[in-house]
GULUM-633825 format. One record per residue: x, y, z of N, C-alpha, C, O in turn; residue number from 0; residue in one letter. Coordinates in Angstrom, 2 decimals. Example, Ala and Ser with C-alpha at 12.3 -4.5 7.8 and 13.67 -1.06 7.14 Angstrom:
+---------+---------+---------+---------+---------+---------+---------+---------+---------+---------+---------+---------+-----+------+
|      nu |      nv |      nw |     cau |     cav |     caw |      cu |      cv |      cw |      ou |      ov |      ow |  nr | rest |
+---------+---------+---------+---------+---------+---------+---------+---------+---------+---------+---------+---------+-----+------+
|   13.19 |   -5.69 |    7.80 |   12.30 |   -4.50 |    7.80 |   13.20 |   -3.30 |    7.80 |   14.24 |   -3.32 |    8.46 |   0 |    A |
|   12.85 |   -2.25 |    7.08 |   13.67 |   -1.06 |    7.14 |   12.90 |    0.03 |    7.87 |   13.41 |    1.14 |    8.04 |   1 |    S |
+---------+---------+---------+---------+---------+---------+---------+---------+---------+---------+---------+---------+-----+------+
# end
This chain:
+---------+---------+---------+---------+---------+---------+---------+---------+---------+---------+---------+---------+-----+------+
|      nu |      nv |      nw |     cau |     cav |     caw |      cu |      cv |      cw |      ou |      ov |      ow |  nr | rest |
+---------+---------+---------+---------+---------+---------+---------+---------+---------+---------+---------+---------+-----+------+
|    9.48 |   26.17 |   20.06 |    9.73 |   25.64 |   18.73 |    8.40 |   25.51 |   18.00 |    7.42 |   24.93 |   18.48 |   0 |    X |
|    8.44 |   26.24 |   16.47 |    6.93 |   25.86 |   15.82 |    6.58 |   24.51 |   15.49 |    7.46 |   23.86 |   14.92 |   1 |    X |
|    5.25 |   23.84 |   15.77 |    4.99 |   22.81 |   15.11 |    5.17 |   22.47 |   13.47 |    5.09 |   23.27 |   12.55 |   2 |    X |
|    5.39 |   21.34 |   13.42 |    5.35 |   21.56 |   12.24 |    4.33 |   21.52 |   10.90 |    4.57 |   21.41 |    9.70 |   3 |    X |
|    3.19 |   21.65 |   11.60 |    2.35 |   21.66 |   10.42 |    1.75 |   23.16 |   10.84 |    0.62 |   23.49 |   10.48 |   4 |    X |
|    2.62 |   24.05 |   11.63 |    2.55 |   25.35 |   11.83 |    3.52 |   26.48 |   10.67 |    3.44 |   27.68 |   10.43 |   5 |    X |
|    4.25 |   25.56 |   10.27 |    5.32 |   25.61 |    9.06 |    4.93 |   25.69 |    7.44 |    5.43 |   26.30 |    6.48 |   6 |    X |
|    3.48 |   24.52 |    7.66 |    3.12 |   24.22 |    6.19 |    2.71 |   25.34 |    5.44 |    3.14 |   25.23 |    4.29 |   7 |    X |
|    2.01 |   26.42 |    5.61 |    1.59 |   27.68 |    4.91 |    2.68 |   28.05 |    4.24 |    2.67 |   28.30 |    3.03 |   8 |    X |
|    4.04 |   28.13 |    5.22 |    5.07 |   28.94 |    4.74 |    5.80 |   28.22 |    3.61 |    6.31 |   28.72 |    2.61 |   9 |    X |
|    5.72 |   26.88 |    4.00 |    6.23 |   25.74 |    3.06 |    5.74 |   26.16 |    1.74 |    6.38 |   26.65 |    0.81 |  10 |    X |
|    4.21 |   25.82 |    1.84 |    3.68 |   26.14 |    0.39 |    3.91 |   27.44 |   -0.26 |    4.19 |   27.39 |   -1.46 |  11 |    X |
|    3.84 |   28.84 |    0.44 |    4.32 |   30.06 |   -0.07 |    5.49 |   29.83 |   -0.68 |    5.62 |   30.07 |   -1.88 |  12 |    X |
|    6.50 |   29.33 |    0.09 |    7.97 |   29.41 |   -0.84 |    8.28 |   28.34 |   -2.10 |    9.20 |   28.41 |   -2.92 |  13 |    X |
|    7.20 |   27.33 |   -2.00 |    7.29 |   26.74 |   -3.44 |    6.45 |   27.55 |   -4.55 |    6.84 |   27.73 |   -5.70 |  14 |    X |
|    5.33 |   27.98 |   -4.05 |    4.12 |   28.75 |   -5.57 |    5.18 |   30.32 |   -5.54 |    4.84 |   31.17 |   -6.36 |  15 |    X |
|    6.35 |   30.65 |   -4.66 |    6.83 |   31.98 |   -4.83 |    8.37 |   31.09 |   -6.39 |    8.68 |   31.51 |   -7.50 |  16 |    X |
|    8.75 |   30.16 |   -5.78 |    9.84 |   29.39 |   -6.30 |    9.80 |   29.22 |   -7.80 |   10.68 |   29.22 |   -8.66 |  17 |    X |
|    7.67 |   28.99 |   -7.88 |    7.50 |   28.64 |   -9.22 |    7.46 |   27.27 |   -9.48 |    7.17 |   26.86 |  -10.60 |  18 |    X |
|    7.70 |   26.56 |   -8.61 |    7.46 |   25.13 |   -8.54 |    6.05 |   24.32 |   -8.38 |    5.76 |   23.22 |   -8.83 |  19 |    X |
|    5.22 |   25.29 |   -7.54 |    3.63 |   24.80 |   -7.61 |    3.10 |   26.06 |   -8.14 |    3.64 |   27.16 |   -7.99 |  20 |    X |
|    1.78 |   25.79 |   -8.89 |    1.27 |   26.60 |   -9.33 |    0.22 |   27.61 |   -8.36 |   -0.49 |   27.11 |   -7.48 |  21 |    X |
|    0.24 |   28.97 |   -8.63 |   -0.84 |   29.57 |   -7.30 |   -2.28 |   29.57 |   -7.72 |   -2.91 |   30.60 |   -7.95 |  22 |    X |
|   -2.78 |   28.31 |   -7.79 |   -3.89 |   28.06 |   -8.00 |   -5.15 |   27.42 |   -6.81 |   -4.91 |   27.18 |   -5.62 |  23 |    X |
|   -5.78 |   27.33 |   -7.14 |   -6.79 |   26.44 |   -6.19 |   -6.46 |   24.83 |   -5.92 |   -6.31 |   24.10 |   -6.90 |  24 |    X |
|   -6.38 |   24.38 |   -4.74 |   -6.17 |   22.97 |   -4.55 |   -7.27 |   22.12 |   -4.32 |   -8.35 |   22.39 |   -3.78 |  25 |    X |
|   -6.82 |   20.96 |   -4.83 |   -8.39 |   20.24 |   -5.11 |   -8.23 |   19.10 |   -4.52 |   -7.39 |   18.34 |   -5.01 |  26 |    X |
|   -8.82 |   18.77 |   -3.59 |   -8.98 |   17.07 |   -2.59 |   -8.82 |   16.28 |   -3.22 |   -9.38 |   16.41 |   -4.31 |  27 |    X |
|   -8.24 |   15.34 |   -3.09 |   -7.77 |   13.33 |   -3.79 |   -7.61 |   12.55 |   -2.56 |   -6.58 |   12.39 |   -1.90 |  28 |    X |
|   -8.70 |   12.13 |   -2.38 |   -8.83 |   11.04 |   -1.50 |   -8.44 |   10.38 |   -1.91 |   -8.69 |   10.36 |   -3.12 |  29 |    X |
|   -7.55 |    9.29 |   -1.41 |   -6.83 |    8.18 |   -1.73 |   -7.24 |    7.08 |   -0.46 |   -7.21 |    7.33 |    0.74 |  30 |    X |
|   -7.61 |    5.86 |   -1.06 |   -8.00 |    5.34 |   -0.76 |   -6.98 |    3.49 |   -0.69 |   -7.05 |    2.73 |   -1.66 |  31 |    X |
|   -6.46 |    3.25 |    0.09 |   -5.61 |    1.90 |   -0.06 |   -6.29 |    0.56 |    0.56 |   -6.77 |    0.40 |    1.68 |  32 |    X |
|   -6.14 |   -0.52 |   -0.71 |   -6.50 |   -1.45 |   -0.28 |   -6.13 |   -2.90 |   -0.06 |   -4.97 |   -2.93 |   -0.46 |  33 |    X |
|   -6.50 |   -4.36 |    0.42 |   -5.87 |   -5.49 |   -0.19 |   -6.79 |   -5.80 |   -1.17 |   -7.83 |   -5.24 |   -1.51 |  34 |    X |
|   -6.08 |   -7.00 |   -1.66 |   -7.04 |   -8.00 |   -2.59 |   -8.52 |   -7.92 |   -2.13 |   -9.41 |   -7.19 |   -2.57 |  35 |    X |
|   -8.56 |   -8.53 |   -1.49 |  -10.29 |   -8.99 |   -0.58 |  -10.98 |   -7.46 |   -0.30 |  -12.13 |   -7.51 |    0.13 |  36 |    X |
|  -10.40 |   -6.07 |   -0.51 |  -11.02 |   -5.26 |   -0.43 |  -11.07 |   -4.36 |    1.28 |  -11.69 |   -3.31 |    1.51 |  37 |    X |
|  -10.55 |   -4.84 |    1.91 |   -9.98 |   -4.30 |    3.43 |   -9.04 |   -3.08 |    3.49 |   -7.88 |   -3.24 |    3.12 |  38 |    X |
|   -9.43 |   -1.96 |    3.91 |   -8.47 |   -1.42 |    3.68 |   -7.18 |   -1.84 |    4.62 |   -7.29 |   -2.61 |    5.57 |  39 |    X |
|   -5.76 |   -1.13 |    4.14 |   -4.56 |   -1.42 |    4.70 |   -3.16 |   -0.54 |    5.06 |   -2.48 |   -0.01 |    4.19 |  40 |    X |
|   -2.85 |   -0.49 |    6.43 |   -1.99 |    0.57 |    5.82 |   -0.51 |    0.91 |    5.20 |    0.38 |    0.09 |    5.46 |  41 |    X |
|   -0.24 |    1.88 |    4.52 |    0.93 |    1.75 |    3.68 |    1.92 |    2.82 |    3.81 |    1.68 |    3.76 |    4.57 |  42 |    X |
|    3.21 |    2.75 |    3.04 |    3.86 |    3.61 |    2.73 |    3.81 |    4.27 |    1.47 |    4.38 |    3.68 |    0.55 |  43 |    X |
|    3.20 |    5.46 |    1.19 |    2.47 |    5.92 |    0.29 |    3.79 |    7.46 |    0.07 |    4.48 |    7.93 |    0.97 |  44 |    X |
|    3.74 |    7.83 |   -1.15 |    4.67 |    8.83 |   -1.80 |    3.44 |    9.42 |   -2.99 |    3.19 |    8.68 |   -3.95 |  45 |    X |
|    2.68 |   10.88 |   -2.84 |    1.92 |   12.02 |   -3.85 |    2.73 |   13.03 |   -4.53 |    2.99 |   14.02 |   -3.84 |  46 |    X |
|    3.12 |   13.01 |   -5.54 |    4.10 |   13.66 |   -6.53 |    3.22 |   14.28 |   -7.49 |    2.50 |   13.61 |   -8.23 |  47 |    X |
|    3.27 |   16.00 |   -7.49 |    2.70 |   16.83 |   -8.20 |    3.89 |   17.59 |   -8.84 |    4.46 |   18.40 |   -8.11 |  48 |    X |
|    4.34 |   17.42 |  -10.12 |    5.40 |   17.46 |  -11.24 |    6.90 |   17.08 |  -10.48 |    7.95 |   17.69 |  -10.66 |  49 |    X |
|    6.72 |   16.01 |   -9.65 |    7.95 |   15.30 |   -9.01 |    8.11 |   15.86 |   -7.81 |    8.99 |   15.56 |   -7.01 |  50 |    X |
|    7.00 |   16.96 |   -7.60 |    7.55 |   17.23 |   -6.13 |    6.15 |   17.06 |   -5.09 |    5.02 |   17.54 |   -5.18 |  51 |    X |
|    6.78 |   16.13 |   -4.04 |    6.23 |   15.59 |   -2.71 |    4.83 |   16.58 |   -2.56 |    4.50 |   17.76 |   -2.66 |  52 |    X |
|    4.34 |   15.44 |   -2.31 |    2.92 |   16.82 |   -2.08 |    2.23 |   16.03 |   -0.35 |    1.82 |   14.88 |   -0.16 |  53 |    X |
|    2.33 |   17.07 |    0.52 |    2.12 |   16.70 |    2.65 |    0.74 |   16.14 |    2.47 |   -0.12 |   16.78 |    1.86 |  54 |    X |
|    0.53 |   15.16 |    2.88 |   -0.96 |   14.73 |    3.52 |   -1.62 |   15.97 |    4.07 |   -0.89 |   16.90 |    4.42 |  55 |    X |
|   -3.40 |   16.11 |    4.22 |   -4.00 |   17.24 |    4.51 |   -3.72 |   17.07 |    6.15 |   -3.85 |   18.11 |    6.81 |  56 |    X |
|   -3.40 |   16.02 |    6.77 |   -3.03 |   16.46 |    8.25 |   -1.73 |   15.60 |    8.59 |   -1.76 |   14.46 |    9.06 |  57 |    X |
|   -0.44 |   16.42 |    8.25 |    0.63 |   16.02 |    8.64 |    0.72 |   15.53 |    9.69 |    1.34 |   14.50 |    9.93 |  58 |    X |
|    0.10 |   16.20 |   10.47 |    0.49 |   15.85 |   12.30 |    0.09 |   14.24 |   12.44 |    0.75 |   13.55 |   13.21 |  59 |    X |
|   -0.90 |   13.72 |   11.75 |   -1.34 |   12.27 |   11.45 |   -0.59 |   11.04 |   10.78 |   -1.13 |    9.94 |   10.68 |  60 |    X |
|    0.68 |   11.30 |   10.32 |    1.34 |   10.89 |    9.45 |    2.12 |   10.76 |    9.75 |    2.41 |   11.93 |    9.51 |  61 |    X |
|    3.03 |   10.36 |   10.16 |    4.43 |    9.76 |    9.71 |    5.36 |   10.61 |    8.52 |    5.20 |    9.96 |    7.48 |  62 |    X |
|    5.98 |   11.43 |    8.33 |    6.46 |   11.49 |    7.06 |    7.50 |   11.44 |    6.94 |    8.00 |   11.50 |    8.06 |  63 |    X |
|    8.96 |   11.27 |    5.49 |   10.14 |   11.73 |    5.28 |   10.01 |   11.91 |    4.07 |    9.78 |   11.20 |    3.09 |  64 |    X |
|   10.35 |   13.87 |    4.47 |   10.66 |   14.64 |    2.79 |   12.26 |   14.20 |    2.15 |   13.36 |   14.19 |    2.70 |  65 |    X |
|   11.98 |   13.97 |    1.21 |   13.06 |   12.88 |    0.76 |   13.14 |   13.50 |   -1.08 |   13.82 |   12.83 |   -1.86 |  66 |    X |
|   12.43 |   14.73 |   -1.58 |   12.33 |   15.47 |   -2.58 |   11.56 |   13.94 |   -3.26 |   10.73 |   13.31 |   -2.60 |  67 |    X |
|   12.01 |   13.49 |   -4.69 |   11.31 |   12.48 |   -5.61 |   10.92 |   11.45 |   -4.77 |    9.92 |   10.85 |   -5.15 |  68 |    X |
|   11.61 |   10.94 |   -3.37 |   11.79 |    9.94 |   -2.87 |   10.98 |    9.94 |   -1.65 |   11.43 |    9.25 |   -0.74 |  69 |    X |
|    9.92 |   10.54 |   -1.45 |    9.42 |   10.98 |    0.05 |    8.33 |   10.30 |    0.22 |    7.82 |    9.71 |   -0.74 |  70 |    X |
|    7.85 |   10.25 |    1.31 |    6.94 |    9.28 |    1.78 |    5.97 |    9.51 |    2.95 |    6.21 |   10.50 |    3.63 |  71 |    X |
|    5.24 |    8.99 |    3.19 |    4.40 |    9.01 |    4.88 |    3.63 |    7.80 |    4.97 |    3.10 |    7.20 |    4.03 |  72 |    X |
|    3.61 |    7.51 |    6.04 |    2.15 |    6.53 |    6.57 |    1.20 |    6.61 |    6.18 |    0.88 |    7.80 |    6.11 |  73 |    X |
|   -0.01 |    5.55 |    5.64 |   -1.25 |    6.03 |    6.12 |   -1.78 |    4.87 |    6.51 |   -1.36 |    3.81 |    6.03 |  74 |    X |
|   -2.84 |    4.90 |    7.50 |   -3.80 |    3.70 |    7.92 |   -5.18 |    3.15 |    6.69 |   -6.31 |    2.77 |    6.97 |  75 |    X |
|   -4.65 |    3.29 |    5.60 |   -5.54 |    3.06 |    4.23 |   -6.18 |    4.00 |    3.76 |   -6.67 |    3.81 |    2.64 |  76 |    X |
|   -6.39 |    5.27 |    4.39 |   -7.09 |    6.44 |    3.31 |   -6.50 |    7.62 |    3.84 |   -6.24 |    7.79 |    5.03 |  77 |    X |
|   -6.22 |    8.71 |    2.65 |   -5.85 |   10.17 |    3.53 |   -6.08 |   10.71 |    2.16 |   -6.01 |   10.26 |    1.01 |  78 |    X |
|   -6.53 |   12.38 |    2.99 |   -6.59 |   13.09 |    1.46 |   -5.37 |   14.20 |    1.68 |   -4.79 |   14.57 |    2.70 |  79 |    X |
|   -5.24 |   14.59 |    0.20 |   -4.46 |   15.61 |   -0.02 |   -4.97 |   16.45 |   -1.20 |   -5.89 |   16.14 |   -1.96 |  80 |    X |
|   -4.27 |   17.49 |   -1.23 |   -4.73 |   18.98 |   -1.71 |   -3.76 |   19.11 |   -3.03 |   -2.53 |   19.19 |   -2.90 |  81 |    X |
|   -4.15 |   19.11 |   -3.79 |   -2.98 |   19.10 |   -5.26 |   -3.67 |   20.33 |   -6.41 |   -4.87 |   20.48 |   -6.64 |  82 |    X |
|   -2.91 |   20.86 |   -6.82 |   -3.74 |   21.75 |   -8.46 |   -4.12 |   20.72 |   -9.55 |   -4.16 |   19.51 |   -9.80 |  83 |    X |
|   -4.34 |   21.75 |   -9.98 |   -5.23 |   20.40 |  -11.41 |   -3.68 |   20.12 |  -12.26 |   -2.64 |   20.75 |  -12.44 |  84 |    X |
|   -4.31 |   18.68 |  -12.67 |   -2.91 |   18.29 |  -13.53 |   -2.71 |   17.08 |  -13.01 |   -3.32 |   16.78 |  -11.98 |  85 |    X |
|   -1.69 |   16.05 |  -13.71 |   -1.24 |   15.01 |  -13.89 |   -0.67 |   14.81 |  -12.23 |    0.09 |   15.66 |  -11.75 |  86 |    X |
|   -1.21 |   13.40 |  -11.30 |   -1.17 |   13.58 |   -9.83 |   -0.01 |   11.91 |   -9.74 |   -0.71 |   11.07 |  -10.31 |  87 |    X |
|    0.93 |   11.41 |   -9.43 |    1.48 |   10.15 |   -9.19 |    1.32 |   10.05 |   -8.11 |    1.65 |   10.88 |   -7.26 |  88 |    X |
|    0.34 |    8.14 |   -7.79 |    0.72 |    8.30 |   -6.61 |    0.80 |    7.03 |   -6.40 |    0.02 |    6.26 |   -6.96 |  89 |    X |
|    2.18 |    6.42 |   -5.21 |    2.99 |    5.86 |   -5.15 |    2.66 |    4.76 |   -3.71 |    2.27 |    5.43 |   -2.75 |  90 |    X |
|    2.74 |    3.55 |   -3.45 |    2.19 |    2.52 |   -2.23 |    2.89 |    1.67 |   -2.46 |    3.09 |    1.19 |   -3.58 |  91 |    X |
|    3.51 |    1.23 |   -1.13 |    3.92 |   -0.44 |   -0.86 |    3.42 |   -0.57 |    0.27 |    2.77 |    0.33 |    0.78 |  92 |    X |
|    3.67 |   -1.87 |    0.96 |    3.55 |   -2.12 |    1.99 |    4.45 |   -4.09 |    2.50 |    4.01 |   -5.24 |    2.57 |  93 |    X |
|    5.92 |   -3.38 |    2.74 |    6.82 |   -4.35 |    2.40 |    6.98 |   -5.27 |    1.76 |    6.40 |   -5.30 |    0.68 |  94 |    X |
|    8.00 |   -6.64 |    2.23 |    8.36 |   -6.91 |    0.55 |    7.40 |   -8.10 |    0.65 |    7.66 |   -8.99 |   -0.16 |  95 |    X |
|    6.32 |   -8.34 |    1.50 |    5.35 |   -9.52 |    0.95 |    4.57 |   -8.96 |   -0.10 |    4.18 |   -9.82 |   -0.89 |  96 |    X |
|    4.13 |   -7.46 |   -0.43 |    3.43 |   -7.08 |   -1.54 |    3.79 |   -6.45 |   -2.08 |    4.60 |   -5.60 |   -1.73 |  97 |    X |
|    3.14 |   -6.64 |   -3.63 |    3.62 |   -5.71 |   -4.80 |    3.56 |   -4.25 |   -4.75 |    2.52 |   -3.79 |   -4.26 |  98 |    X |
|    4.09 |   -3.75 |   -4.98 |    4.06 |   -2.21 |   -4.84 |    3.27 |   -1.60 |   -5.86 |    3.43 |   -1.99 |   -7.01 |  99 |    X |
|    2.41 |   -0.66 |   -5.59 |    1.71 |    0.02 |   -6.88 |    2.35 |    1.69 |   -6.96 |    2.94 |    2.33 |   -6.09 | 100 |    X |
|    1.94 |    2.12 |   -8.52 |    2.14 |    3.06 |   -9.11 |    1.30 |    3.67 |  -10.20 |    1.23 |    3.13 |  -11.30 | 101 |    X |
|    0.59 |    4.92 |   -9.89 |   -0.39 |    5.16 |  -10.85 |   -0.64 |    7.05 |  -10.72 |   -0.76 |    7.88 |   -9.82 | 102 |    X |
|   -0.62 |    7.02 |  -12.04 |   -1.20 |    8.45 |  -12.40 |   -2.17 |    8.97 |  -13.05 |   -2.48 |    8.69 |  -14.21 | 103 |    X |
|   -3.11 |   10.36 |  -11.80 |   -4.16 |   10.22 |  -12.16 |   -4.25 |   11.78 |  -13.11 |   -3.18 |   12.30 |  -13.41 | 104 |    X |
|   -5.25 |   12.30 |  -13.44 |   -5.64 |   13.48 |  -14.31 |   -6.08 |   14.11 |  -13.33 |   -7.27 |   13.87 |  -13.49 | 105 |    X |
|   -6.00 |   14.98 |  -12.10 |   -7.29 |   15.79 |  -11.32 |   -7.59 |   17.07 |  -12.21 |   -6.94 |   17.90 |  -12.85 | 106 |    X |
|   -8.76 |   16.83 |  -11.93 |   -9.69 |   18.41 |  -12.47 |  -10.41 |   18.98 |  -11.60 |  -10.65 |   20.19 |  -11.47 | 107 |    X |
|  -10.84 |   17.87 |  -10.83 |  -12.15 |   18.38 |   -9.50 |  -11.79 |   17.12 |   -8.61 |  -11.07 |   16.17 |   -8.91 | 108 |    X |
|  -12.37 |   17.31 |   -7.64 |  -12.88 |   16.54 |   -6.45 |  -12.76 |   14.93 |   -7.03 |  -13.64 |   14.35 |   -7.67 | 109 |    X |
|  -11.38 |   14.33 |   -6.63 |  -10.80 |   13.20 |   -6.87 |  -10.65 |   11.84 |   -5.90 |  -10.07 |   11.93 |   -4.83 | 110 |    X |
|  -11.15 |   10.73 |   -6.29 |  -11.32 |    9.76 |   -5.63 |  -10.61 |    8.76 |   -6.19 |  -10.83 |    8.36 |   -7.33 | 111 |    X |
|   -9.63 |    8.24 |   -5.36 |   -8.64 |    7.35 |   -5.93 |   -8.74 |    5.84 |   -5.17 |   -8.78 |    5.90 |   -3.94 | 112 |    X |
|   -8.78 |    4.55 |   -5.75 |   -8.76 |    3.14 |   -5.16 |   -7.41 |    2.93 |   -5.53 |   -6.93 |    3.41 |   -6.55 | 113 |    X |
|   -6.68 |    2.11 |   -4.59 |   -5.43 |    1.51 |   -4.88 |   -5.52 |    0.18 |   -4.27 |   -5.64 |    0.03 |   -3.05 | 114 |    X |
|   -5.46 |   -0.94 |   -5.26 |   -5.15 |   -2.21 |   -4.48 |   -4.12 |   -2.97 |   -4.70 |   -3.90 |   -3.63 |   -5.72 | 115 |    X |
|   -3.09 |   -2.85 |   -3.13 |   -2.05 |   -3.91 |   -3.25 |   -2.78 |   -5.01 |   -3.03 |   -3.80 |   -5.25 |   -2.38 | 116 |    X |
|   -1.45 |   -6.17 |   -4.27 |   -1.48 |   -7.55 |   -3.86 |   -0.37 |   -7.94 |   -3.25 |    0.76 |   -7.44 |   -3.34 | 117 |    X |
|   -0.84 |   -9.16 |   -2.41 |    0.17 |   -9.88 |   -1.87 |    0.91 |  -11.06 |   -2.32 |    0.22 |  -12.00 |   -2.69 | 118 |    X |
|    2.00 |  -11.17 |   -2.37 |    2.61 |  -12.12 |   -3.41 |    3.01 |  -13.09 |   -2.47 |    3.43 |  -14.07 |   -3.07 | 119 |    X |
|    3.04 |  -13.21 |   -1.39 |    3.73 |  -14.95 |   -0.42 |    3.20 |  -13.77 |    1.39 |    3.18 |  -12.55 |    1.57 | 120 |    X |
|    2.96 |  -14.68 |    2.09 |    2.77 |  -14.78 |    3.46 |    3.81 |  -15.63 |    4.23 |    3.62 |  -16.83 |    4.46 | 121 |    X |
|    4.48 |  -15.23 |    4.48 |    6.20 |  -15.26 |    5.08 |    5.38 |  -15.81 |    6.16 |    5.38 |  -17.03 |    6.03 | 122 |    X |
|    4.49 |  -15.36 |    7.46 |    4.19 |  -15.93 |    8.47 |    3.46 |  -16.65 |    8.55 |    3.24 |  -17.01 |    9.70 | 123 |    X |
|    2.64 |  -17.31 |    7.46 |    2.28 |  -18.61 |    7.07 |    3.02 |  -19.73 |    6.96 |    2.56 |  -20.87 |    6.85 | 124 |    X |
|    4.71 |  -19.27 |    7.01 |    5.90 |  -20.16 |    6.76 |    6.59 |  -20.04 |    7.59 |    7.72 |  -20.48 |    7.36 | 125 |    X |
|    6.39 |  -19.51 |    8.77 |    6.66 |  -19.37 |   10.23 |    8.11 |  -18.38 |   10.37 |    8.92 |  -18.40 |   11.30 | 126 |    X |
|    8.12 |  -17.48 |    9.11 |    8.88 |  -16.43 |    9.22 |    7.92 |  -14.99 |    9.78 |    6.80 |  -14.73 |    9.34 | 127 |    X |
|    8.58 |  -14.27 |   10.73 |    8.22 |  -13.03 |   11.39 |    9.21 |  -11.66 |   10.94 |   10.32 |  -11.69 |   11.48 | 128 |    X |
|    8.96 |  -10.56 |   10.09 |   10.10 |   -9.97 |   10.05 |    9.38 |   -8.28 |   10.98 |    8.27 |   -8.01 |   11.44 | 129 |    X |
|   10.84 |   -7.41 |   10.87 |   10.98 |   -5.86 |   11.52 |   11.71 |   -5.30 |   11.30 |   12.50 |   -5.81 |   10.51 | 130 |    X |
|   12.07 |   -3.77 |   11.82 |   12.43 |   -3.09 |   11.49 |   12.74 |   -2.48 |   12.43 |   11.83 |   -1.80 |   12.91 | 131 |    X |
|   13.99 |   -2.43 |   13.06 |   13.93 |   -1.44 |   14.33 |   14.83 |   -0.32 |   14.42 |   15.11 |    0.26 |   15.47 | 132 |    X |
|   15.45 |    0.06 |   12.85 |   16.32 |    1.56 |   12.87 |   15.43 |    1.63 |   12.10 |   14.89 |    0.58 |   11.74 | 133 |    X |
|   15.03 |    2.76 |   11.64 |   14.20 |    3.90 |   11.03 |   14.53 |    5.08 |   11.31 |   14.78 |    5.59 |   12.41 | 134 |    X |
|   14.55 |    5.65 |    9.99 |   14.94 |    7.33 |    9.66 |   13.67 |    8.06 |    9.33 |   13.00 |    7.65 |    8.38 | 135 |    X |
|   13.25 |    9.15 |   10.07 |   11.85 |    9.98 |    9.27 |   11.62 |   10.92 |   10.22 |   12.20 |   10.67 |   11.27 | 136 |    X |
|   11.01 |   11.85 |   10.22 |   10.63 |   12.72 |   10.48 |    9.23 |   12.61 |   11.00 |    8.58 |   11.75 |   10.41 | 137 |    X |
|    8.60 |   13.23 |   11.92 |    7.35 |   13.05 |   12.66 |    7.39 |   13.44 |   13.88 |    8.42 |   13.44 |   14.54 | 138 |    X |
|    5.88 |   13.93 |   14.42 |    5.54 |   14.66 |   15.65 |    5.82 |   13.69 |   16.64 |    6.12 |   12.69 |   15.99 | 139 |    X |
|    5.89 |   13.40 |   17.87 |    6.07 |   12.78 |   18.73 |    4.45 |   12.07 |   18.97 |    4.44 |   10.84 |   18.92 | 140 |    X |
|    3.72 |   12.45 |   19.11 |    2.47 |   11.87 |   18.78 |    2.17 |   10.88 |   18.26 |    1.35 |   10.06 |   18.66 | 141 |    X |
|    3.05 |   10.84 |   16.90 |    2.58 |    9.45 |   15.96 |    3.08 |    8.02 |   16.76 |    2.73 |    7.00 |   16.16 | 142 |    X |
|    3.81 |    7.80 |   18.00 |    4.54 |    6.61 |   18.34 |    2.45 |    5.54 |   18.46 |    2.22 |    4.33 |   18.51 | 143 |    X |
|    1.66 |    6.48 |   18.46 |    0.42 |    5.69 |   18.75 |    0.07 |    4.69 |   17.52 |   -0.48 |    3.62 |   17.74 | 144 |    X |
|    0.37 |    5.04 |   16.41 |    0.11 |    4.09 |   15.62 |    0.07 |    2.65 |   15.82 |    0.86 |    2.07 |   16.56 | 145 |    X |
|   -0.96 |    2.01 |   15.09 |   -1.22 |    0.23 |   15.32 |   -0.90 |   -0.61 |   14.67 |   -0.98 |   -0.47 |   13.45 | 146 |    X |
|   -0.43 |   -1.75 |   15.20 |   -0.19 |   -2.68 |   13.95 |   -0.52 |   -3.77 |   14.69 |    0.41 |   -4.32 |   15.28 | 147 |    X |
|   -1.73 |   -4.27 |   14.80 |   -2.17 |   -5.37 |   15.06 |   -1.92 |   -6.36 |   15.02 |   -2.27 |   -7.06 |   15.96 | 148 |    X |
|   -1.03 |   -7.09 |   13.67 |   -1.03 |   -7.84 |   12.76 |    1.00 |   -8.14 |   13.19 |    1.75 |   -9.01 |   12.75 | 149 |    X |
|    1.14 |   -7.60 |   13.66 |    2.89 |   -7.95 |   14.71 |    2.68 |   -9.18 |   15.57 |    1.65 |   -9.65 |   16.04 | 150 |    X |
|    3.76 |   -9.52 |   15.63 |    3.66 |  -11.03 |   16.95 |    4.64 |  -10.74 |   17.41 |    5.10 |  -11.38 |   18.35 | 151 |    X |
+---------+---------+---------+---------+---------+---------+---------+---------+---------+---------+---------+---------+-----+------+
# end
């Protein structure tokens, strides 16, 4: 069975053949996620290049679900991705203790993006603990390594 970021070439061919991305040069946007105090953090992050999902530069690292407008992946507070020039949305929460952000940028060149969620209440300051233990998504078997320190 091919991996799947053995797939992505072909992926991208059949959208710039579709007419949906342009066959142009792709240009890095580091994205960068943060809290208040400046730490980075990690999130559920969604990159929309004219509404359509645009893969982290190393899928295999990620977490993802293509979900078309609605898609998403992990990141541990920074990842870059590869977009054409033009109007870039890009999309972060990180459950419902913080506000969710939303912002769109202009890329032309070599793009550096800050995002800082805030946190609106600390539930385990109030001796609430929450989880999640059905989840739907897509991902290499690899990713079960991810950390979350910050669990009890």
């Amino acid at each position: 069975m091919p991996r799947p970021t053995a797939l992505l070439p072909l992926l991208a061919a059949m959208l710039v053949a579709a007419g949906t991305i342009p066959a142009v040069a792709q240009i890095p946007v580091t994205i960068q996620f943060q809290e208040s105090a400046g730490r980075p953090i990690a999130v559920r992050a969604g990159v929309f290049y004219r509404s359509i999902p645009i893969v982290p530069d190393d899928p295999a690292g990620h977490m993802f679900q293509n979900r078309g407008t609605d898609s998403w992946f992990y990141c541990n507070g920074e990842v870059v991705v590869y977009v054409p020039p033009g109007n870039v949305t890009i999309r972060a929460g990180r459950g419902f203790e913080y506000q969710a952000c939303d912002t769109t940028v202009t890329v032309t060149g070599p793009t550096q993006v800050v995002m800082t969620l805030r946190r609106f209440i600390d539930m385990s300051s109030l001796g609430f603990y929450s989880g999640d233990t059905h989840v739907h998504l897509s991902h290499p078997p690899i990713i079960y390594t991810l950390g979350a320190p910050h669990l009890r």
